[in-house]
C-alpha atoms as an extended CHARMM CRD file, in Angstrom:
* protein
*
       268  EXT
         1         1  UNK       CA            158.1760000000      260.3320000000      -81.3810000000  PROA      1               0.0000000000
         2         2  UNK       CA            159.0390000000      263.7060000000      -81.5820000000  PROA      2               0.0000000000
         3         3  UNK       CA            159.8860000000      265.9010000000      -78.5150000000  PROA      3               0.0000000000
         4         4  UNK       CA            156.3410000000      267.4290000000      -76.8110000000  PROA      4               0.0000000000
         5         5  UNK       CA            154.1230000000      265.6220000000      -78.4030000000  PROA      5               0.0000000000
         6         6  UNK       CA            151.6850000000      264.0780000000      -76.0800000000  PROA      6               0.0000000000
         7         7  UNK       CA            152.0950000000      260.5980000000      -75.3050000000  PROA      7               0.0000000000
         8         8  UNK       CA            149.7570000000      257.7890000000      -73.7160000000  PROA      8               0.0000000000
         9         9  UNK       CA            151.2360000000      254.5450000000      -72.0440000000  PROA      9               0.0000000000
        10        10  UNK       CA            149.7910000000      251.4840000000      -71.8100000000  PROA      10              0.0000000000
        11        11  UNK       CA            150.6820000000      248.3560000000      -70.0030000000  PROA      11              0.0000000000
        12        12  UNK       CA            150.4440000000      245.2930000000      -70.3680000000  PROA      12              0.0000000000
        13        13  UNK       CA            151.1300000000      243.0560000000      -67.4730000000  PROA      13              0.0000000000
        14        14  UNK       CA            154.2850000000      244.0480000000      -66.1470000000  PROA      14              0.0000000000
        15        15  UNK       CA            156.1220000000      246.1200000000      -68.6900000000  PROA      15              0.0000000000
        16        16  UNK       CA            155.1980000000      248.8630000000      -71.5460000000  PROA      16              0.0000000000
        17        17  UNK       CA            153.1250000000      247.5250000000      -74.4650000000  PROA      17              0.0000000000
        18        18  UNK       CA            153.3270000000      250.2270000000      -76.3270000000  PROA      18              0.0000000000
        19        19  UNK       CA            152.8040000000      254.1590000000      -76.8790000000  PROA      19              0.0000000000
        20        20  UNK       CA            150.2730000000      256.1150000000      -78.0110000000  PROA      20              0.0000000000
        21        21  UNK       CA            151.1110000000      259.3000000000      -79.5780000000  PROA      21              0.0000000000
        22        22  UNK       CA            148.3030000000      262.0590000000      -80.1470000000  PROA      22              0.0000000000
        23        23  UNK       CA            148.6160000000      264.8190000000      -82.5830000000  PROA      23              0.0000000000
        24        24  UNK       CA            148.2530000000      265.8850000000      -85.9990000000  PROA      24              0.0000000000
        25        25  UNK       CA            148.8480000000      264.1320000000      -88.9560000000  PROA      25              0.0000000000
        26        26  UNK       CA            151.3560000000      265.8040000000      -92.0990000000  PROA      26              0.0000000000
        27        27  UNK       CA            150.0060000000      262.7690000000      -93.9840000000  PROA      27              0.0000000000
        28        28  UNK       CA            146.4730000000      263.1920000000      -94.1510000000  PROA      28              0.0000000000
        29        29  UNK       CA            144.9320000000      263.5470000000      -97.5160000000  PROA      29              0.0000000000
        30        30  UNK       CA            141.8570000000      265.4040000000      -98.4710000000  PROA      30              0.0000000000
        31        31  UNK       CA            138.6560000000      263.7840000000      -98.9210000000  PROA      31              0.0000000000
        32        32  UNK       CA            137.5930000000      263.9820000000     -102.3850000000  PROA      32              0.0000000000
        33        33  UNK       CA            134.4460000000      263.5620000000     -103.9840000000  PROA      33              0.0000000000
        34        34  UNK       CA            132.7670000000      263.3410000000     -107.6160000000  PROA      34              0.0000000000
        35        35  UNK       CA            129.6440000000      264.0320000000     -107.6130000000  PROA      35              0.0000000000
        36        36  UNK       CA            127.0410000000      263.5220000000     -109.9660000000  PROA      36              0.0000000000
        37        37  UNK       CA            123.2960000000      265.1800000000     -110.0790000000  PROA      37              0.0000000000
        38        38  UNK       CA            120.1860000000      265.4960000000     -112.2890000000  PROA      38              0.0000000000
        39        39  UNK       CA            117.5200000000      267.2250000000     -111.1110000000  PROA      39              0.0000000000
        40        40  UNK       CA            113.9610000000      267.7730000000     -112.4280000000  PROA      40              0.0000000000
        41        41  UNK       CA            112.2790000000      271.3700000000     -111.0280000000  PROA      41              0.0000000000
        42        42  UNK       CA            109.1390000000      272.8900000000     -111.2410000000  PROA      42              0.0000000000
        43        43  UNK       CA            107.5680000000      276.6610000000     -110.1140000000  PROA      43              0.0000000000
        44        44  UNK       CA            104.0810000000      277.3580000000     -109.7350000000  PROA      44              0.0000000000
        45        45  UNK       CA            102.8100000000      280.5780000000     -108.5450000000  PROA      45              0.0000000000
        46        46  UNK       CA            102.3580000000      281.5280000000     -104.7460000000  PROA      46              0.0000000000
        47        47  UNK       CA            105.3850000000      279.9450000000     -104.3030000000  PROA      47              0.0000000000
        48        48  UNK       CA            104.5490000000      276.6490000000     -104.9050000000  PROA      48              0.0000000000
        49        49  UNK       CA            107.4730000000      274.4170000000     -106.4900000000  PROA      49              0.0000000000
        50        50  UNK       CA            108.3950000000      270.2570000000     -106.5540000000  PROA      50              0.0000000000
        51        51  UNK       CA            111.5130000000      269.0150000000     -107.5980000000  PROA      51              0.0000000000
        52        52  UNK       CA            112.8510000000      265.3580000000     -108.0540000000  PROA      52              0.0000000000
        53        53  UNK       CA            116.8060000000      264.7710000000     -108.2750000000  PROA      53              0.0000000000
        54        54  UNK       CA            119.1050000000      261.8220000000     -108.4660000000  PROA      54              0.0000000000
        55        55  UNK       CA            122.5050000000      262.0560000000     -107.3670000000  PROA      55              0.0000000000
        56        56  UNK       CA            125.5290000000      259.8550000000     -106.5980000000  PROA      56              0.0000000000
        57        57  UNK       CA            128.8920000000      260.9640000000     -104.9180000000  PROA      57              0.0000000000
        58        58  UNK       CA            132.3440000000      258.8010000000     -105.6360000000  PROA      58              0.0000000000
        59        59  UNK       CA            134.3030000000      259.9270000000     -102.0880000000  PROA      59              0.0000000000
        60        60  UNK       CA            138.0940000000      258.9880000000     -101.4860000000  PROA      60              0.0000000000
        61        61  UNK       CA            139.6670000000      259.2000000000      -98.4410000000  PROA      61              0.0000000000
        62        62  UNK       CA            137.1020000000      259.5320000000      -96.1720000000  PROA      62              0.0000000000
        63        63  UNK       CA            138.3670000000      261.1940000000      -92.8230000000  PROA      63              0.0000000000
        64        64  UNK       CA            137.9720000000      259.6740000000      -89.6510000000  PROA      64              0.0000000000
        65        65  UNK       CA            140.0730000000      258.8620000000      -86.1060000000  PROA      65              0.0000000000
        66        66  UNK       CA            141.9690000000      256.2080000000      -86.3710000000  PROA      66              0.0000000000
        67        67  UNK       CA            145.2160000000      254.3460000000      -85.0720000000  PROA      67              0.0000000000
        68        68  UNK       CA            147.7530000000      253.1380000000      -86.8740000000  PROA      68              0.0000000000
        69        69  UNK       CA            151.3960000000      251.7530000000      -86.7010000000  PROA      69              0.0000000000
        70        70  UNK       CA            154.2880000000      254.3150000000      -86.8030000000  PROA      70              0.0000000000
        71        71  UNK       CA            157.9640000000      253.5570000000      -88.4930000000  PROA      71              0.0000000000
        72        72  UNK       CA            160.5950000000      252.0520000000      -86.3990000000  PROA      72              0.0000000000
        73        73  UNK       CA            160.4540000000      251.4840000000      -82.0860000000  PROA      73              0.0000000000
        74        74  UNK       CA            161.9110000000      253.2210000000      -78.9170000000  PROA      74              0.0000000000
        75        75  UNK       CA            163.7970000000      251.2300000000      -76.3540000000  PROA      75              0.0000000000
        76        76  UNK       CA            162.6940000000      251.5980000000      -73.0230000000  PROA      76              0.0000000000
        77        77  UNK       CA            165.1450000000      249.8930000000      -70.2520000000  PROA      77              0.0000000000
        78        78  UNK       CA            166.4600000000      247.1160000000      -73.0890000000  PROA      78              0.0000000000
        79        79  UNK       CA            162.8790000000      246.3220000000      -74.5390000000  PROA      79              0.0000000000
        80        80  UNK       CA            161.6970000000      247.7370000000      -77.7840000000  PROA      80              0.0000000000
        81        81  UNK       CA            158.3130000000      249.3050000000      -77.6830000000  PROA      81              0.0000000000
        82        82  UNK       CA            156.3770000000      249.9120000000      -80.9510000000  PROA      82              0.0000000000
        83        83  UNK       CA            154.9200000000      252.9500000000      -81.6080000000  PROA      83              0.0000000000
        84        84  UNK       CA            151.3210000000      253.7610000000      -82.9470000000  PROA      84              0.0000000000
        85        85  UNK       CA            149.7730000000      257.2310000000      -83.6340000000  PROA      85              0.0000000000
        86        86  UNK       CA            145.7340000000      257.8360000000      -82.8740000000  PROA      86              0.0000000000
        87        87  UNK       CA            143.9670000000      261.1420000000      -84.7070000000  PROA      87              0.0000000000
        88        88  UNK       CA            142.4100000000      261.8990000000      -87.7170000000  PROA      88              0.0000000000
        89        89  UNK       CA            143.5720000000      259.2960000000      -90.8930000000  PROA      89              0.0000000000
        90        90  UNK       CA            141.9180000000      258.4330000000      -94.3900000000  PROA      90              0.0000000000
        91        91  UNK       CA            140.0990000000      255.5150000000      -93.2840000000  PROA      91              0.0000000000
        92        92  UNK       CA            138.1600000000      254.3200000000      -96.3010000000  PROA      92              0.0000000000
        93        93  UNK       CA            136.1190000000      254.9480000000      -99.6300000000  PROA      93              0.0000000000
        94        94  UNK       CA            132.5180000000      255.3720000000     -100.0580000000  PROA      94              0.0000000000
        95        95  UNK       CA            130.0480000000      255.2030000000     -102.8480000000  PROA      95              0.0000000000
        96        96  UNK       CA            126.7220000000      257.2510000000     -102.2170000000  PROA      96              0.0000000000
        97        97  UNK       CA            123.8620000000      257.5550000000     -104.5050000000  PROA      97              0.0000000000
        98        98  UNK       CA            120.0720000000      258.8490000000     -103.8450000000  PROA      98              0.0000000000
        99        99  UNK       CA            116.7610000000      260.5230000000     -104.3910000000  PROA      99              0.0000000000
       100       100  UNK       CA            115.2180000000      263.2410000000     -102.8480000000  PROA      100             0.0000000000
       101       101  UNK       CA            111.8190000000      264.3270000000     -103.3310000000  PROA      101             0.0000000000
       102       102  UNK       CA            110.4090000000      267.6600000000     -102.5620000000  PROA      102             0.0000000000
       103       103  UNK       CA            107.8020000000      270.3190000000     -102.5600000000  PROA      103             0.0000000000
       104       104  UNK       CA            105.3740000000      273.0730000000     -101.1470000000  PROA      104             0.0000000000
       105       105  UNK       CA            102.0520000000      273.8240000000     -101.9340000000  PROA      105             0.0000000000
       106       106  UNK       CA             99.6690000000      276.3090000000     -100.9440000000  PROA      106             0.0000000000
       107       107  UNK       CA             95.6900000000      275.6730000000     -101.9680000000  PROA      107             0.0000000000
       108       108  UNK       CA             94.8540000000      279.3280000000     -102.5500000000  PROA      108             0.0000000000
       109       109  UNK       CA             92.6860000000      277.6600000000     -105.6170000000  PROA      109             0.0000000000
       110       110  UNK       CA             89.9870000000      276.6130000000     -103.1500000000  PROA      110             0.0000000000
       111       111  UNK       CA             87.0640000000      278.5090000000     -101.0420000000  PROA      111             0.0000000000
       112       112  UNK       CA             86.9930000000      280.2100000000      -98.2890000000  PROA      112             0.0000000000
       113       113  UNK       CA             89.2730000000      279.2460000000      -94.9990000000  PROA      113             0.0000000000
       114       114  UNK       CA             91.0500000000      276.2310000000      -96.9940000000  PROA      114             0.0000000000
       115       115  UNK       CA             92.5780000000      279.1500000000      -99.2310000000  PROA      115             0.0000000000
       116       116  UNK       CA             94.8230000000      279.5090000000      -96.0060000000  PROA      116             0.0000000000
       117       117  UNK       CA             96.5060000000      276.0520000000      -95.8790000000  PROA      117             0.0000000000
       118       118  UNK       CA             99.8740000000      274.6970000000      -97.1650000000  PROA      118             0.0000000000
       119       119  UNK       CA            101.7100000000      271.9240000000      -97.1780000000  PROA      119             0.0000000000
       120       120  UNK       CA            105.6900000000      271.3320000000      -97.0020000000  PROA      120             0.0000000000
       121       121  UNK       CA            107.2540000000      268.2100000000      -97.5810000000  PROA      121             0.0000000000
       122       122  UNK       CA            110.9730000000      266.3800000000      -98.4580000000  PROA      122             0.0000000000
       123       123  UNK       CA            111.9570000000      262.9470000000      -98.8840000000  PROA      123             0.0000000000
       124       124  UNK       CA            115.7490000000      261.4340000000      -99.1530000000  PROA      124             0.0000000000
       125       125  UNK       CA            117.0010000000      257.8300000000      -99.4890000000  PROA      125             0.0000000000
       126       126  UNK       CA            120.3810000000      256.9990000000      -99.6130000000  PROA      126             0.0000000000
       127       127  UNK       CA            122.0890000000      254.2580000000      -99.9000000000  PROA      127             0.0000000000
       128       128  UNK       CA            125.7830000000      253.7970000000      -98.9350000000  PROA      128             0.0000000000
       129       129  UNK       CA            128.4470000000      251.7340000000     -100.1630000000  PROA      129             0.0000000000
       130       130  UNK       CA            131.6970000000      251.8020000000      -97.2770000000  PROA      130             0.0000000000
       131       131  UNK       CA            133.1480000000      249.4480000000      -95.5240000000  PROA      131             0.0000000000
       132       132  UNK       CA            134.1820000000      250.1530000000      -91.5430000000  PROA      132             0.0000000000
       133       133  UNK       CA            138.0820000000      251.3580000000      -91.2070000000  PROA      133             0.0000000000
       134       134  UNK       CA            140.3330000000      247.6340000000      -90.4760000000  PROA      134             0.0000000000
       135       135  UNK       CA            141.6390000000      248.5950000000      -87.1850000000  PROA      135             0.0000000000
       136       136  UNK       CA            143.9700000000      246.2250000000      -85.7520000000  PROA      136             0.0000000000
       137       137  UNK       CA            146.5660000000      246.6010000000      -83.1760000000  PROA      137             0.0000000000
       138       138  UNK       CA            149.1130000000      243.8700000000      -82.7050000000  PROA      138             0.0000000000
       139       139  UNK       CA            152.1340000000      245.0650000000      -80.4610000000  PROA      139             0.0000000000
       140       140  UNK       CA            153.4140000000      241.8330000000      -79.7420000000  PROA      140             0.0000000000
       141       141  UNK       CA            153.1770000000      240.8270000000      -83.2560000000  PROA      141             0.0000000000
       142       142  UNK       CA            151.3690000000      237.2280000000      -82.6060000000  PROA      142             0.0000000000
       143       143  UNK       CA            148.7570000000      237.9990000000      -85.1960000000  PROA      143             0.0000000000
       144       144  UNK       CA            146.2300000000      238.2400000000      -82.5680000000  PROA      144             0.0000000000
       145       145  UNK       CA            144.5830000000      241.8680000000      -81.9850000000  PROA      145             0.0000000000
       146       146  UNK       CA            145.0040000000      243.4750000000      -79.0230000000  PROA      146             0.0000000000
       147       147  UNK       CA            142.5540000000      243.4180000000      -76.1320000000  PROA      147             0.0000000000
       148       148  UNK       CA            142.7860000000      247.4140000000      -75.5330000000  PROA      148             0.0000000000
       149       149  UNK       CA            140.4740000000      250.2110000000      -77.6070000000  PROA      149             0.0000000000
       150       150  UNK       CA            141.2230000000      251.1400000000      -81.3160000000  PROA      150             0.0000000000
       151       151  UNK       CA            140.1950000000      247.9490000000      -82.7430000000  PROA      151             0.0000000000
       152       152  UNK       CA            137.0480000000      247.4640000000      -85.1900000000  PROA      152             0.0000000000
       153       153  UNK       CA            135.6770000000      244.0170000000      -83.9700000000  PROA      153             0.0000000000
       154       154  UNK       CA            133.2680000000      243.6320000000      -86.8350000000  PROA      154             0.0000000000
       155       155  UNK       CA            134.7920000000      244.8400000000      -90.0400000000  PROA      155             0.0000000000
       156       156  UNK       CA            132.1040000000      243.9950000000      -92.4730000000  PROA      156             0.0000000000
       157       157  UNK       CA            129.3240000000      246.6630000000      -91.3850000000  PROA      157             0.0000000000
       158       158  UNK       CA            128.4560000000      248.8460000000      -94.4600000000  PROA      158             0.0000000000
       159       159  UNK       CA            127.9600000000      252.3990000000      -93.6560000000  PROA      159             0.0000000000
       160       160  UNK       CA            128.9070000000      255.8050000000      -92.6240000000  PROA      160             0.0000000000
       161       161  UNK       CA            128.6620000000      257.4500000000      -89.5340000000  PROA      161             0.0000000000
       162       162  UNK       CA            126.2550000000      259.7610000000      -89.1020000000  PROA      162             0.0000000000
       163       163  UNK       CA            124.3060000000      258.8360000000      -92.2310000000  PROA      163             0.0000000000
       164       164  UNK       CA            120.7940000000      257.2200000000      -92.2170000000  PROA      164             0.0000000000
       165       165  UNK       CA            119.1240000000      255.6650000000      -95.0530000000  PROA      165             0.0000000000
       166       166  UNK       CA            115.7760000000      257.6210000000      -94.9990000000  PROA      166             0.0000000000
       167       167  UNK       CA            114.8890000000      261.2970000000      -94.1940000000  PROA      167             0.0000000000
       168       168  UNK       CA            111.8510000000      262.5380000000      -94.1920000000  PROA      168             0.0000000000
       169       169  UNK       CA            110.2150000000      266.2220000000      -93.1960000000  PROA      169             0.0000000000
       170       170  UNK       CA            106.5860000000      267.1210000000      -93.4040000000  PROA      170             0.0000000000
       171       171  UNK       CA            104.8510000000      270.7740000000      -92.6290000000  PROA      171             0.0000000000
       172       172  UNK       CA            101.7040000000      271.2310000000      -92.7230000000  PROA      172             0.0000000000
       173       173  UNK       CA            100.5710000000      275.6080000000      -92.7710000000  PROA      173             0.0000000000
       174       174  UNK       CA             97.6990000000      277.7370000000      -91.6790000000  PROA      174             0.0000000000
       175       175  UNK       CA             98.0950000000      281.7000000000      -92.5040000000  PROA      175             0.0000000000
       176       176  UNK       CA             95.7670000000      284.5030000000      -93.0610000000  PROA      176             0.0000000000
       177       177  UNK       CA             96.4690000000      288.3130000000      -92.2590000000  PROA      177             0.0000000000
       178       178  UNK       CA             96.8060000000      287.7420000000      -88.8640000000  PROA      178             0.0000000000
       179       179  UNK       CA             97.4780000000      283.8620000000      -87.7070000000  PROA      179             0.0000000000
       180       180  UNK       CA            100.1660000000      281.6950000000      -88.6430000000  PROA      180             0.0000000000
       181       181  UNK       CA            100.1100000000      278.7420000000      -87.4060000000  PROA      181             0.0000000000
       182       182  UNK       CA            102.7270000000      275.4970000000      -88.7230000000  PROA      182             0.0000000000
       183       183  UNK       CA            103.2190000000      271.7460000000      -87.4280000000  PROA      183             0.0000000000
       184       184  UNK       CA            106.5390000000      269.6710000000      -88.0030000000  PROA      184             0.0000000000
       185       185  UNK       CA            107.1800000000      266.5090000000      -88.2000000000  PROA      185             0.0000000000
       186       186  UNK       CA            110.8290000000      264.9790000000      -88.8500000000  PROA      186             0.0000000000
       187       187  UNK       CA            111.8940000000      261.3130000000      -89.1700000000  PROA      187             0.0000000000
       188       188  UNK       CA            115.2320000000      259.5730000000      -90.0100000000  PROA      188             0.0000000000
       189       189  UNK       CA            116.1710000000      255.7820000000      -90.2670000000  PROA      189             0.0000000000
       190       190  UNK       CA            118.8710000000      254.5590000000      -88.0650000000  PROA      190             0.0000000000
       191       191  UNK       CA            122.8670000000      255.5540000000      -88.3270000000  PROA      191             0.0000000000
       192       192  UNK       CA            126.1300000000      254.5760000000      -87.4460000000  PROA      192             0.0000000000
       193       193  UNK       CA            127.4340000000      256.4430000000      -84.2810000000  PROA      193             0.0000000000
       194       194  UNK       CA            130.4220000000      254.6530000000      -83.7330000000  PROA      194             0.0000000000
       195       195  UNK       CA            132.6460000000      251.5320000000      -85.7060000000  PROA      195             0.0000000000
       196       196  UNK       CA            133.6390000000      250.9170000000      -81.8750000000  PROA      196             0.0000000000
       197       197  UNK       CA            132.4990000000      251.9150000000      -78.5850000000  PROA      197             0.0000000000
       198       198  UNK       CA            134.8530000000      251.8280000000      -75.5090000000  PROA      198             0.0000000000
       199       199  UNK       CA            133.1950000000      249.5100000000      -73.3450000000  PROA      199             0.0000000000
       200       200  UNK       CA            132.7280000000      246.6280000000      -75.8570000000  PROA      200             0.0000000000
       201       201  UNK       CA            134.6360000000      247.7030000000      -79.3270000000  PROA      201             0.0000000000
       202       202  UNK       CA            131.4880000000      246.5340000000      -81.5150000000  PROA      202             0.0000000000
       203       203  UNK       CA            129.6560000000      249.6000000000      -83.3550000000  PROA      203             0.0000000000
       204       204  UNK       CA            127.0460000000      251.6840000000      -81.9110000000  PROA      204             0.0000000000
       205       205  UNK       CA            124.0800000000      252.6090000000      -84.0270000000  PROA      205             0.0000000000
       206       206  UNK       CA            121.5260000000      255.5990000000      -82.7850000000  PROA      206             0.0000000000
       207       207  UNK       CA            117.9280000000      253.6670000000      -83.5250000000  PROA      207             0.0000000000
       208       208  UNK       CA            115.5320000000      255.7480000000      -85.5610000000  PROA      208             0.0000000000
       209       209  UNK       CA            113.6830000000      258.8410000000      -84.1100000000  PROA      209             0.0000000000
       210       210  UNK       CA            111.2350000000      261.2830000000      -84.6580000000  PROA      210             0.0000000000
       211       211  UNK       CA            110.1640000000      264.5650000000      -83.3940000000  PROA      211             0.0000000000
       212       212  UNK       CA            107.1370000000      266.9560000000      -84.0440000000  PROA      212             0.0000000000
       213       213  UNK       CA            107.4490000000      270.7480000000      -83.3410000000  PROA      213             0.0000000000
       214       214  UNK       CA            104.9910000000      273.3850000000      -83.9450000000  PROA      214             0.0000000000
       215       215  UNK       CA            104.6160000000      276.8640000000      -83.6800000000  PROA      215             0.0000000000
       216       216  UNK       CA            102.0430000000      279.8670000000      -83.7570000000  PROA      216             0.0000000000
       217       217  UNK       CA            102.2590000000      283.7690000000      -84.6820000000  PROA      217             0.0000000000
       218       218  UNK       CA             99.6830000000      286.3320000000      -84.1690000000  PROA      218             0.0000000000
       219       219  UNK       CA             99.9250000000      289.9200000000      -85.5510000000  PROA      219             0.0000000000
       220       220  UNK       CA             98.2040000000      291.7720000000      -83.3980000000  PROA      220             0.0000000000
       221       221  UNK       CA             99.1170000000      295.1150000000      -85.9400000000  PROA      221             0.0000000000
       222       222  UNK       CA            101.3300000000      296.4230000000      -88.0110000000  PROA      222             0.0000000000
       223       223  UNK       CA            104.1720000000      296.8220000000      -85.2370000000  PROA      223             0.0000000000
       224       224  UNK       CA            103.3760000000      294.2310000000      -82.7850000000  PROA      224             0.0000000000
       225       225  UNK       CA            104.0000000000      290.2960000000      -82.7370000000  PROA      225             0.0000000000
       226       226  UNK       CA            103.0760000000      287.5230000000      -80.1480000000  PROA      226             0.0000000000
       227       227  UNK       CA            104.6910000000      284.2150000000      -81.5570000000  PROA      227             0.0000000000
       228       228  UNK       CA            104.9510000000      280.4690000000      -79.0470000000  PROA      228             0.0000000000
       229       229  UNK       CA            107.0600000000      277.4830000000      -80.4590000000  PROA      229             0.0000000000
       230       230  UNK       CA            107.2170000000      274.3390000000      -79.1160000000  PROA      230             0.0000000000
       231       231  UNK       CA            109.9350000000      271.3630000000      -80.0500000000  PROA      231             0.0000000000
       232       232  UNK       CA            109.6090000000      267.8890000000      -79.3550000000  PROA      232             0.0000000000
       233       233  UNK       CA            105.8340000000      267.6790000000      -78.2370000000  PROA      233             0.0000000000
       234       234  UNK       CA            105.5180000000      264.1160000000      -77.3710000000  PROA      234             0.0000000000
       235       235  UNK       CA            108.8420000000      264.0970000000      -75.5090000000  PROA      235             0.0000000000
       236       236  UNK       CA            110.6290000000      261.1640000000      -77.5920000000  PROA      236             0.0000000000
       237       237  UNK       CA            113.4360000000      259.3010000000      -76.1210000000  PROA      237             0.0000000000
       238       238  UNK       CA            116.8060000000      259.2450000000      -78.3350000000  PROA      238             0.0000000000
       239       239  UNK       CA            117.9190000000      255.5910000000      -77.4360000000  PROA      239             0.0000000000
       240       240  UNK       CA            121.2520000000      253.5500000000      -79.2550000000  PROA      240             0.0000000000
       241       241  UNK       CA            121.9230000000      250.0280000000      -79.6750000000  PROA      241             0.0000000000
       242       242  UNK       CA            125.4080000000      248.2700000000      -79.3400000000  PROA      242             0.0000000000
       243       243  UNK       CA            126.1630000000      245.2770000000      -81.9680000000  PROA      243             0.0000000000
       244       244  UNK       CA            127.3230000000      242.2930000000      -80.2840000000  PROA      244             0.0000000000
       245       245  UNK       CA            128.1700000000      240.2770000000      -83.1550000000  PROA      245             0.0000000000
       246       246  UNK       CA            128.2330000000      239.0270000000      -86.5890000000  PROA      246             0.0000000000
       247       247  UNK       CA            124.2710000000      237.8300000000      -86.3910000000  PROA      247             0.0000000000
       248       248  UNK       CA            123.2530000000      241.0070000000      -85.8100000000  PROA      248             0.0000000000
       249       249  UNK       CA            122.3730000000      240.7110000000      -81.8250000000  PROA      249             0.0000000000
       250       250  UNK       CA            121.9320000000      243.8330000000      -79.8400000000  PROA      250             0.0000000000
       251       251  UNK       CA            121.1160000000      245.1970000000      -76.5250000000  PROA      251             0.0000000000
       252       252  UNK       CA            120.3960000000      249.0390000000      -75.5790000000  PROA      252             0.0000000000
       253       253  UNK       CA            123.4300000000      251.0350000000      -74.9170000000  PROA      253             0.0000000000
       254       254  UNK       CA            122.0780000000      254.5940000000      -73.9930000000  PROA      254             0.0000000000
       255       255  UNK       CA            118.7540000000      256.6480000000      -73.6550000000  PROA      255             0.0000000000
       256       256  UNK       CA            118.1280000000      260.3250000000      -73.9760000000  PROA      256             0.0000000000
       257       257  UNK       CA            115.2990000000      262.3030000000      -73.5940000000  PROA      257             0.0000000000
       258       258  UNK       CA            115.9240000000      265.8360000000      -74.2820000000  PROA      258             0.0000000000
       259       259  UNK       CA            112.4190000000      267.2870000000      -73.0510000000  PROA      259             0.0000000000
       260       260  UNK       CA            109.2700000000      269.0070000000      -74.3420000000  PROA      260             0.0000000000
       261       261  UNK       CA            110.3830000000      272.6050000000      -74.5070000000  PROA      261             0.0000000000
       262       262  UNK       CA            108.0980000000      275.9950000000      -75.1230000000  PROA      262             0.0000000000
       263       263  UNK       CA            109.2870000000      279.3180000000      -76.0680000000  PROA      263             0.0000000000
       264       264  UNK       CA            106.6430000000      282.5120000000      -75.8940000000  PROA      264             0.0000000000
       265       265  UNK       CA            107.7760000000      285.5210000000      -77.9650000000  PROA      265             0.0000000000
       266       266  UNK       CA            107.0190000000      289.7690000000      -78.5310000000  PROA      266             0.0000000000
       267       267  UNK       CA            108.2020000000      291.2450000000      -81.0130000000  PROA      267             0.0000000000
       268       268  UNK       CA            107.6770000000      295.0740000000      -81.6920000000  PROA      268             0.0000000000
């Protein structure tokens, strides 16, 4: 332990299981990744365009907070205390490969107000090959984990945090001279929040979610705007599950609703 580094005790019944030490780490690697992508693209006129690609990304060393067992002990009052460090460590590998799908179209080929519409859309599916960190603690050495935080419970979930399996956008458009008028809609699957959460040490996954936004712009002339957006129009709860075991049984672990919001803009 060097001198000023922060330090976190724990006990353990009557005397000092271990310490904690916080900080950076000189040992951390890089993640690297190979990537590989072929991509099909095509550009009409009016701006209309569609593309297909394929891709697939080798990474190494995959960054993430972690705990794990330092050199050598300190002795504190005759009893030898191990020492672990918790920050940022090169957890694990991970193999990611793909489609995406995408395009915009505007149907200026047809009569009269339908000249004015569009359409916007994208499409990705991944799917991911990494297995969750092995994080086990075992101050006492009995070969039995210890029952404090830092310890992935279920080491067999496939995944990466913060990455869901399908993505999807869609937009449709109205605009003349004057009016523009657009409605989004945005999707993704479920995704890993957490390998372990404090209260029970089993992964968290946020369950899937959507939101549609939409917004409208009127030029009244050349120098003056009127514009009103509005985000999450049919107020959607963000909700996450915990994983309890093995089977795959789960109960709800939070719920979020972040509100229907409107914003009215002039712009001169």
């Amino acid at each position: 332990v060097v001198e000023g580094d922060p330090c976190r005790v724990r006990a353990l019944g009557a005397g000092v299981a271990r310490l904690l030490v916080n900080g950076g780490n000189p040992e951390l690697q890089p993640t690297i990744a190979v990537n590989l992508d072929l991509a099909f693209e095509w550009y009409g006129e009016a701006g209309n365009y569609f593309s297909l690609e394929f891709f697939n990304k080798d990474i190494k060393d995959v960054v993430q907070t972690g705990v794990i067992t330092q050199t050598g002990s300190i002795n504190l009052d005759g009893t030898e205390v191990p020492v672990f460090y918790e920050g940022a460590v090169n957890q694990s590998d991970a193999q990611v490969s793909g489609i995406e799908i995408a395009g915009q179209y505007f149907f200026d080929n047809l009569e009269g107000i339908w000249a004015n519409f569009g359409v916007q859309a994208n499409y990705t599916m991944l799917d991911v090959d990494a297995d969750s960190p092995q994080r086990s603690l075992d101050s006492d050495g009995d070969g039995i984990p210890d029952s404090f935080d830092g310890i992935v419970r279920i080491e067999t979930l496939n995944g990466i945090i913060g990455q869901s399996e399908n993505f999807a956008n869609l937009v449709g458009i109205y605009q003349d001279d004057k009016l523009e008028v657009r409605v989004a809609y945005q999707y993704r699957d479920k995704f890993l929040n957490s390998y372990e959460t404090f209260i029970t040490g089993n992964p968290n996954t946020q369950d899937a979610n959507f939101s549609l936004d939409a917004s409208v712009k009127y030029q009244i002339n050349d120098n003056l705007q009127v514009s009103l957006q509005g985000t999450n129009l049919t107020d959607e709860l963000q909700t996450s599950t915990d994983l309890l075991n093995k089977s795959g049984d789960t109960y709800q672990r939070s719920s979020f609703m972040f509100d229907r919001r409107f914003q009215f803009g002039v712009s001169y």
